[in-house]
C-alpha positions in Angstrom: -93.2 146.8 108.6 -93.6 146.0 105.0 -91.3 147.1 101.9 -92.5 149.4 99.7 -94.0 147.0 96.4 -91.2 147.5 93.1 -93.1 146.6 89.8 -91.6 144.4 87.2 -93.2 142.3 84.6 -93.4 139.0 83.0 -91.3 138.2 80.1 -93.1 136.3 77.3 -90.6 133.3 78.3 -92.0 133.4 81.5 -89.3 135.3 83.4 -89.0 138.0 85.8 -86.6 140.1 87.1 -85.7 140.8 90.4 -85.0 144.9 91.3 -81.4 145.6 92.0 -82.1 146.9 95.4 -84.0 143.4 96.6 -81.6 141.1 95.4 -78.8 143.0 97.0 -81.1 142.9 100.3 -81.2 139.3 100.7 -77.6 138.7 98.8 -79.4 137.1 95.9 -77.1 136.4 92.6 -77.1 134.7 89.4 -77.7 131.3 89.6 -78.8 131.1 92.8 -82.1 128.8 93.3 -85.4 130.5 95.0 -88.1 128.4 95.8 -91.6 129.2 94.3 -95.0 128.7 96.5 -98.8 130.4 95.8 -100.1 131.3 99.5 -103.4 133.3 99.4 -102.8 134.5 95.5 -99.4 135.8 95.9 -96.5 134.1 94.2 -93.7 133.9 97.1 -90.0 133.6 96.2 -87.6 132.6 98.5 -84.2 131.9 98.5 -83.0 128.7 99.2 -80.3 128.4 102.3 -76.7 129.5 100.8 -74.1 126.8 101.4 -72.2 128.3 104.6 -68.3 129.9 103.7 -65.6 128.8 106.1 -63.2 132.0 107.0 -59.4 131.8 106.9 -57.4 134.5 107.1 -54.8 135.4 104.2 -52.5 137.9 102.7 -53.9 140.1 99.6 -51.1 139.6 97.0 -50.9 143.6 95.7 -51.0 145.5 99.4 -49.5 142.5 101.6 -51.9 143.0 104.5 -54.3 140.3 106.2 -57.8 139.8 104.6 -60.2 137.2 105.4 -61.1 135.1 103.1 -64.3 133.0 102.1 -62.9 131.3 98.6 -64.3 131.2 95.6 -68.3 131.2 95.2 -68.7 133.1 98.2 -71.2 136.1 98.4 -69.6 139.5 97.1 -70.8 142.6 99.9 -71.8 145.5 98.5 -70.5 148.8 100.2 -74.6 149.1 101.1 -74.4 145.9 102.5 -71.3 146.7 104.9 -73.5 150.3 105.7 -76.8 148.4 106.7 -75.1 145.4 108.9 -72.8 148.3 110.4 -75.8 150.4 111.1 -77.1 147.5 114.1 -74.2 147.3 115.4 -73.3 148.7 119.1 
């Protein structure tokens, strides 16, 4: 099933703008690098494979209880994110 198209435009630098809603989707954020191909006219973006976060399990400093933790640089989930992986699962 394909996504329903978002319009955004060309800045005169050359730039464009991901929507909000997509770069959330596929955890996209500043500085991250997308690779850029032409396949039958269409410009495809893709995001290039995130380095992988090992897990450790800590204590939060305010509240004292266990979190896990994936240091610093690793992706921030959105509460939309937690809803939609939460949604698949049995």
């Amino acid at each position: 099933m394909r996504a329903k198209a978002v319009t955004t435009r060309v800045s005169t630098k050359g730039q464009v703008v991901l929507p909000l809603p997509i770069r959330r989707r596929l955890g996209i954020q500043a500085g991250d690098a997308l690779d850029a191909t032409v396949e039958d006219g269409r410009i495809m973006l893709s995001p290039q494979p995130k380095k992988k976060f090992k897990a450790k399990l800590t204590t939060d400093r305010r509240t004292g209880l266990p979190v896990l933790s994936f240091g610093s640089g690793a992706p921030i989930l959105t509460n939309e994110m937690v809803r939609e992986m939460l949604a698949d699962f049995p």
